[in-house]
N, C-alpha and C positions, 0 to 999 in steps of 0.2 A: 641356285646354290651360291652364285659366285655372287650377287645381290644381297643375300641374307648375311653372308661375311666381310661386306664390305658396310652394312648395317651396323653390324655387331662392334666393330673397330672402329665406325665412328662413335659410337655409343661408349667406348673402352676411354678413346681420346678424349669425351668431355667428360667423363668422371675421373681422366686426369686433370681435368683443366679446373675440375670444382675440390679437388683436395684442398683440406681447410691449413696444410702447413705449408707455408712458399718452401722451405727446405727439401720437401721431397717433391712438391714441382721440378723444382729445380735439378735433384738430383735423378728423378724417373728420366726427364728432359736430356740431360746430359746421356745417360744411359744408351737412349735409345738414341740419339744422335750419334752417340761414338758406335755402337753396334750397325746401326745403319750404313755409317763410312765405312768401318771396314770392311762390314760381311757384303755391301756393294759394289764397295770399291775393287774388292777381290776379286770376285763374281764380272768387275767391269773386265778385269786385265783376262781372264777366265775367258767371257766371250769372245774378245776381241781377237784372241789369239785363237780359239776355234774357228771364227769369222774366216780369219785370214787363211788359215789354214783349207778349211771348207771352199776358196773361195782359189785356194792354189790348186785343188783334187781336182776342183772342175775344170779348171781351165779358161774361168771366166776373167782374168787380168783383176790387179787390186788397185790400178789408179782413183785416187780419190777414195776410196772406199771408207779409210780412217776418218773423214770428213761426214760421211754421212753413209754411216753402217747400217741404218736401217734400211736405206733404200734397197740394197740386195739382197734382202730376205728372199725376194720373190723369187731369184735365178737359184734357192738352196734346191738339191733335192731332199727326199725323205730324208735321207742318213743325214746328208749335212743340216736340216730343218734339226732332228733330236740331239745334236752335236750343239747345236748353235742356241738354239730360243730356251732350253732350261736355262742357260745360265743367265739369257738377257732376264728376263724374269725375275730373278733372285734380284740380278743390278737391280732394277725397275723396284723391287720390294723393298731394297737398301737404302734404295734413294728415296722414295717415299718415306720409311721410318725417319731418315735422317733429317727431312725437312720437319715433320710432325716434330721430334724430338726438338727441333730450333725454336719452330712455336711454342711447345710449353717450355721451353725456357726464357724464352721473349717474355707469357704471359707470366712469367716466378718474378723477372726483374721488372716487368712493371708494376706487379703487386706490394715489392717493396719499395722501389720506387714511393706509390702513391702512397703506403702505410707512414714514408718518411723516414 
């Protein structure tokens, strides 16, 4: 399932990239960039702070942690595992849209670009 929907959204992304007006390239692009920062970026501060939080319950110490958050997934338990990984997720989906969304707006300014 998670194959077929990763299918489907590339498939969504070049039939943004073949819209015949740069304007709504451009403006889908912008869209989905800014929705991607913030609904990620939220989602980022969102994690980090159940991370840390998850990561003070247990008693596991948070040196370094801010540096490389993912490596202590593994010491979550269950609770702190559905506390913690919904939200990386969402980041992880933010941040994906936000990059796609730079692309087609890369692809809107080099279309006008080369139109001249």
């Amino acid at each position: 399932m998670f194959e077929v929907a990763i299918a489907v959204l590339v498939f969504l992304y070049l039939l943004v990239l073949a819209l015949p007006g740069i304007e709504w390239q451009f403006a889908i692009g912008t869209i989905a960039a800014l929705v991607g920062l913030v609904g990620g970026g939220g989602a980022g501060i969102v994690y980090h702070l159940a991370l840390h939080a998850a990561l003070l319950r247990l008693e596991q110490g948070t040196r370094g942690w801010l540096w490389s958050p993912v490596s202590r997934h593994g010491g979550l338990d269950d609770a702190g595992r559905r506390a913690v990984l919904p939200w990386f997720r969402v980041g992880a989906a933010g941040f994906f849209l936000c990059i796609a969304g730079i692309g087609v707006i890369g692809v809107a300014v080099l279309r006008a670009w080369l139109a001249g």
